[in-house]
N, C-alpha and C positions, 0 to 999 in steps of 0.2 A: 387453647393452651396458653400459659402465662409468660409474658415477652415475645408474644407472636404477633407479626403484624400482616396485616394483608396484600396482596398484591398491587393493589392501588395505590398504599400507605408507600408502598417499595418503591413504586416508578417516583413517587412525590420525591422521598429521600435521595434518589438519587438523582433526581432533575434537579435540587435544591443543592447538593453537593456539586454538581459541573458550575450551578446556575455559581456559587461560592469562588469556583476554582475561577472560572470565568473571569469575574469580579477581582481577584486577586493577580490575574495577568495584565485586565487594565490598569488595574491601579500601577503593576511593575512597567507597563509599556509608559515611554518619553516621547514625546513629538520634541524632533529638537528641528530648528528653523534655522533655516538657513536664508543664508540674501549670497547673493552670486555678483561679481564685479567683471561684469565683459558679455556679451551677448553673442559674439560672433560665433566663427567653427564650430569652437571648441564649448564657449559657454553654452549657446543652443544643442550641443552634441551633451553636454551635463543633464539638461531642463527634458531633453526627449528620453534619457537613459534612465533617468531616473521617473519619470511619465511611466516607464513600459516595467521598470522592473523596482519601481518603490516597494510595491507592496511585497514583494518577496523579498528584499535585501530588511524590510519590516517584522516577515516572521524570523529571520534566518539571526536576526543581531536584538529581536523584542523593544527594538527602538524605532520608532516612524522620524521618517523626514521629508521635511515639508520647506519647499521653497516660497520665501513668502515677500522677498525683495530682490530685483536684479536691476542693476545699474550699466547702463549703456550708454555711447556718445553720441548718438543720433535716437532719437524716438521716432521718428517717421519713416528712419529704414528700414525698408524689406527682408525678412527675414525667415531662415530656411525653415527655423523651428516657430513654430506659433505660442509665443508667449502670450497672456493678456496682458492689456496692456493697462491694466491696474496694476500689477506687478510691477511695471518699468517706470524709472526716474531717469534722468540726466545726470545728477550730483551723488557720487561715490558717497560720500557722508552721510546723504541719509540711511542708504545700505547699514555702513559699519555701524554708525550713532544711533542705531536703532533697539532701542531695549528689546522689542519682540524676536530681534536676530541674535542667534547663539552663535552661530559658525559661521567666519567668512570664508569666500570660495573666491581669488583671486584669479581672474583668467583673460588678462590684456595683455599681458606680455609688456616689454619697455623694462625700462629702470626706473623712470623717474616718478610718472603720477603710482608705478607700480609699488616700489617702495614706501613712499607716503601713506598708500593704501592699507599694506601689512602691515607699518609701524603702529597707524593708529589703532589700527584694532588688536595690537600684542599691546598696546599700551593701557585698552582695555579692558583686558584679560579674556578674549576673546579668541579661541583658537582658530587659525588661519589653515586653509589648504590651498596649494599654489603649484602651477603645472610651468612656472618661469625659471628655466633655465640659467638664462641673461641676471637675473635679478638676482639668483643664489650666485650664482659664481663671483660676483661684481659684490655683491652686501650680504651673503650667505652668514660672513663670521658677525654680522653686527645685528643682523634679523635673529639667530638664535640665542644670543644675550638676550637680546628682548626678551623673545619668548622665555626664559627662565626668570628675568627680572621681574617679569608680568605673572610668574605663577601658570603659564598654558604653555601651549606646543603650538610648533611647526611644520605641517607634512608634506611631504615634497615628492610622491611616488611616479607622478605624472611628469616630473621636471626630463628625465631620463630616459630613451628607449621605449617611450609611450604605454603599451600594455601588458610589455614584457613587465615583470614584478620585481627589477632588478634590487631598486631601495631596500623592499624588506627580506628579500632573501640575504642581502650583503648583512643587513641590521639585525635579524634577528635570526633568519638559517644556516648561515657563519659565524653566530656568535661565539663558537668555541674554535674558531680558527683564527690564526693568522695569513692574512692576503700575501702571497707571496706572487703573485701575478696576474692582472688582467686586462685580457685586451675586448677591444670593443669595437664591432662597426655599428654606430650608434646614430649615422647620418642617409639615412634612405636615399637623398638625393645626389649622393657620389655616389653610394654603392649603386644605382641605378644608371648611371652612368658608366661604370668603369664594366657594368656586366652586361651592358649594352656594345659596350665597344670590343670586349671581347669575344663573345657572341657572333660578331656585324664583323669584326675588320673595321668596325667605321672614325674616322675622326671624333674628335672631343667636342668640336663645335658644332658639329652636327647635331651629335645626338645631345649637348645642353640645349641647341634650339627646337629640340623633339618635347624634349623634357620639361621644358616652359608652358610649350601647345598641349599638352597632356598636363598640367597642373603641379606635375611632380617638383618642377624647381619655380620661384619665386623672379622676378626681375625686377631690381636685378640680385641675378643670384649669387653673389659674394659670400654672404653670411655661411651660405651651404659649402660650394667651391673652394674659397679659402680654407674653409677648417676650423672658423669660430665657432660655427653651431656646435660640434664634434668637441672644440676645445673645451668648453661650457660644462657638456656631459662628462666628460671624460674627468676635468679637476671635480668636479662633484664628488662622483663615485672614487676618486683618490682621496679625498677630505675624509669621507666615510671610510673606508679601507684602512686607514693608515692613521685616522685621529687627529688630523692636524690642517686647520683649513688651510688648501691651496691658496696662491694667489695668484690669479688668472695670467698676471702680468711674466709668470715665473716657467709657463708652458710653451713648451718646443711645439710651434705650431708650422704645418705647411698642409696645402690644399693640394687640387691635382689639376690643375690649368696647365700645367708643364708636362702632365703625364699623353704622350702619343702614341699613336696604334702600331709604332712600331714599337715601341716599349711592353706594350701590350703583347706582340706578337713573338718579343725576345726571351719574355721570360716565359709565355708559354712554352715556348720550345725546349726552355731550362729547365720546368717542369714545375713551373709557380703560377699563381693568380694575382693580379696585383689589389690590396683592397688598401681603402685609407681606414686606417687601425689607430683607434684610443689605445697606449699604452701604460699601464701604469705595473711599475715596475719594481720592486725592493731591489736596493743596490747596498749589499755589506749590513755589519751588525750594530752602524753609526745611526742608524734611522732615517738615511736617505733613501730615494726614491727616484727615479725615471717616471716623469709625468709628460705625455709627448702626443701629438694625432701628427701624423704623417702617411703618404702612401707606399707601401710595405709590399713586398713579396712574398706572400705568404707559401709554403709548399701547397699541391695542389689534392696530396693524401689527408691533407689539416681540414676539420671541420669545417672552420671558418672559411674555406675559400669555396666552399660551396654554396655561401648562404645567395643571394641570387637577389633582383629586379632592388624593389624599398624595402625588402626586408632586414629586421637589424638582429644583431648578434651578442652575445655577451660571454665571453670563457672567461674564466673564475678559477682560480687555482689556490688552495685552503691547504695548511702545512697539515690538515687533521682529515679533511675533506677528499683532499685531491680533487680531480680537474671537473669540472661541472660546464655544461651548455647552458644558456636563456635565447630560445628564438621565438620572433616574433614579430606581428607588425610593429614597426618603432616610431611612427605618427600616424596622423588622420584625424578624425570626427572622433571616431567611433573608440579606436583604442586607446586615446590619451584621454577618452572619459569614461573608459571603464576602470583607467589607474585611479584617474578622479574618486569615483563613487568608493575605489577602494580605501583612499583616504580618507571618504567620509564616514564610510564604515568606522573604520578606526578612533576616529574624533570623536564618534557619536559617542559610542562605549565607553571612552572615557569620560564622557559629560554624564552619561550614569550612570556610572558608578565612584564620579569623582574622583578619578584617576587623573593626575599632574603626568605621572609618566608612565607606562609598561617598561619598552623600552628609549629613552631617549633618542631622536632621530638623529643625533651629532652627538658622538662621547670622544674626547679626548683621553686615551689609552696607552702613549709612548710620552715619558716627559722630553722628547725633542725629535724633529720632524725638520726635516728640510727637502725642497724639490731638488734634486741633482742638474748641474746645469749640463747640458743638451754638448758639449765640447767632450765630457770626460765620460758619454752612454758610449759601450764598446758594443760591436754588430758587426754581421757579415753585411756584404755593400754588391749593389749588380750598377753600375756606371757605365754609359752611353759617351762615345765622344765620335764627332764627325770630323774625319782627321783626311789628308790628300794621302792617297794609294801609291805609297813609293817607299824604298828602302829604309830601313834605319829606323820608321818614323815607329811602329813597337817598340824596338831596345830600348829606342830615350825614354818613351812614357815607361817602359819597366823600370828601371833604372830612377824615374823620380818616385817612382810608388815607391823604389827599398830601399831608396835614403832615410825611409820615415818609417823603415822596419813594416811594411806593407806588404803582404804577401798576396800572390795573385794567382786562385783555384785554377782559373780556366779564362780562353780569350775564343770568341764568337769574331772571326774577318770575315766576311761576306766577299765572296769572289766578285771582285770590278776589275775597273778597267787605269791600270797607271795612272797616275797625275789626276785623276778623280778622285772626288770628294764620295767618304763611301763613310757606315757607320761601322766603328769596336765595339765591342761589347767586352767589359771584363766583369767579373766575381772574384771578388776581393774576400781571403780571409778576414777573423776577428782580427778589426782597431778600434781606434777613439774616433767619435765625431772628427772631432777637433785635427785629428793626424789626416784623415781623408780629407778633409778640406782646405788643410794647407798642398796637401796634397793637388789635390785638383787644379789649384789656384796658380801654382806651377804650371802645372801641365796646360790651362786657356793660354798661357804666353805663347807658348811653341808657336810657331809659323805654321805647321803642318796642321794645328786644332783649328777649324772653320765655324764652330758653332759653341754657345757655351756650353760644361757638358752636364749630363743626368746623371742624378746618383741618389739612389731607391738604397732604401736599408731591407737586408732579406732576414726574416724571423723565421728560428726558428722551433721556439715554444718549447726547449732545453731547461 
């Protein structure tokens, strides 16, 4: 019969059609190279994630990635992940200065050789992915010039919250909102702490020296404890929020070295958890902002004071969205390099298909932006004083809390013994920063105050 072909001729045509289709998926598949800067946790936690799951993040994105330079400061140290060690250098620069490398992957942490790192290679035109916190908060507004000066991008998914995916949901699954609040426990190694001790009953020193022997805090561990780690994440995610980079220098920061197991056990009783909270906050229709990490009393019916051990948190409050969750582990190996690969993901995609930007990772969106200063943030207050057990000594501290229009919910006496030194406890109506701590500043004079006193802001996600 005429235009008939045979069975044979059939399987030919269509083995010759896949063999075609085939053919036209390599030619669309990119091996894009990558050179990696750092070898340690996190770098080696990149090199093995991406060992186990290239070839699937390869069909999933029709782009291969191939690591094919990593630069480290020691070549003879031992290490967790097995790099060969034809891949490893000593000198950053051959990494970035490497024509065969498309994407750099920055993962030292620091500021200094860290920055030098990113500039040269936004200088160029080579897009950067970067899990430094330190580094964006500190040169965040002068690295994304770059990158725009340079024609490439920035990614920064891994900087924040580790594998929680908080960057692009703020970036791109809030784009049609306005951030009107988010708080964040964004620091594993306080929240591990403050949920150990309320847990245990136990001291703070204690379980920071648990916390050391377990791997969980650093020593020494300041960077955690005070609240800079925290402070880092928390102006990030407020830059992105609100359009206007923070300046680190501009954030209300406190740690929780002052927070004790009786504070722990007062506000349980009041019916709170205490966690230290990123706040980022819209104040009025000026374009300011409450940008703060401090430890909080949170209610104990609120998500967030359930989140538990290094786990971190992220509430998100959208004027179009309403209130949203991100839980998840907030460091490690394992989770800040699955932000990682998600970043690379991203990068790849735009390297082919030539994309400058989808979404920009930093859009400036309000023509004016300012951090609110920390004196004029209004909050309810829970304030510890260790005062001597005798008459009078309540009226006067009342009495200077409502010279300054301070009004006071409720007072916690603990039954002692006369002329003994015992603790108050008050909860303090909404004031200003700024009034409660003239406030208090009064009240350490008294004769009767034996300690200086505590004073926690209580949230309550209104």
């Amino acid at each position: 019969m005429s235009g008939s072909v045979s069975k044979g001729q059939g399987v030919f045509k269509i083995a010759l059609s896949r063999a075609v289709f085939r053919g036209k998926l390599t030619a669309l598949m990119r091996q894009v190279k990558l050179g990696i800067i750092g070898g340690g946790t996190v770098g080696g936690g990149v090199y093995e994630a991406l060992r186990r799951n290239g070839a699937l993040m390869a069909l999933r994105l029709g782009v291969g990635l191939e690591i094919v330079r990593v630069a480290v400061r020691d070549l003879k140290k031992n290490r967790s992940a097995r790099i060969p060690r034809a891949l490893l250098t000593a000198d950053w620069r051959e990494v970035v200065c490497d024509p065969e490398v498309h994407l750099v992957v920055e993962l030292i942490g620091g500021t200094t050789v860290a920055r030098e790192v990113v500039l040269a290679a936004l200088r160029l035109g080579k897009p950067v992915v970067t899990a430094n916190k330190a580094l964006l908060s500190a040169h965040g507004k002068e690295l994304f010039a770059a990158a725009q000066k340079h024609g490439t991008n920035l990614y920064y998914e891994a900087s924040v919250a580790g594998g929680i995916p908080i960057i692009k949901a703020l970036r791109e699954g809030f784009v049609g909102n306005r951030i009107t609040a988010l708080y964040g426990i964004v620091n594993g190694t306080c929240n591990y702490i403050l949920t150990r001790m309320k847990l245990e009953g136990a001291d703070f020193d204690a379980v920071l020296a648990d916390a050391q022997r377990l791997g969980y805090a650093e020593t020494p561990p300041d960077l955690d404890i005070d609240g800079h780690d925290a402070a880092h994440k928390t102006g990030i995610l407020a830059s992105l929020a609100h359009g206007f980079w923070v300046n680190p220098k501009t954030v209300c920061v406190e740690g929780i070295r002052h927070i004790s197991a009786l504070d722990i056990k007062f506000a349980g009783d009041l019916g709170y958890t205490i966690k230290l909270l990123g706040m980022v906050k819209k104040m009025g229709p000026a374009g300011r902002v409450q940008v703060s990490v401090y430890p909080t009393l949170v209610p104990n019916a609120h998500v967030l004071a359930s989140v538990n051990g290094v786990f971190n948190a992220v509430f998100v409050r959208g004027d179009i969205a309403g209130d949203a969750l991100f839980y998840g582990r907030g460091a490690g190996r394992d989770a800040t390099a699955s932000a990682v690969l998600s970043d690379l993901a991203d990068a790849a995609l735009d390297l082919k298909f030539g994309t400058k930007h989808r979404l920009p990772p930093f859009v400036p969106h309000q023509r004016s932006g300012a951090v609110a200063p920390i004196e004029e943030v209004v909050s309810q207050y829970f304030v510890r004083l260790n005062v001597v057990d005798r008459p009078g000594v309540l009226a006067r501290i009342a009495t200077l809390f409502g010279q300054l229009n301070i009004g006071i919910s409720s007072v916690i006496q603990p039954e002692g013994h006369e002329g003994k030194s015992v603790p108050l406890i008050f909860m303090l109506h909404y004031a200003t920063h700024g009034a409660v701590r003239k406030a208090l500043a009064r009240i350490a004079r008294l004769p009767a105050v034996k300690a200086r006193p505590v004073m926690l802001r209580v949230e309550s996600f209104e």
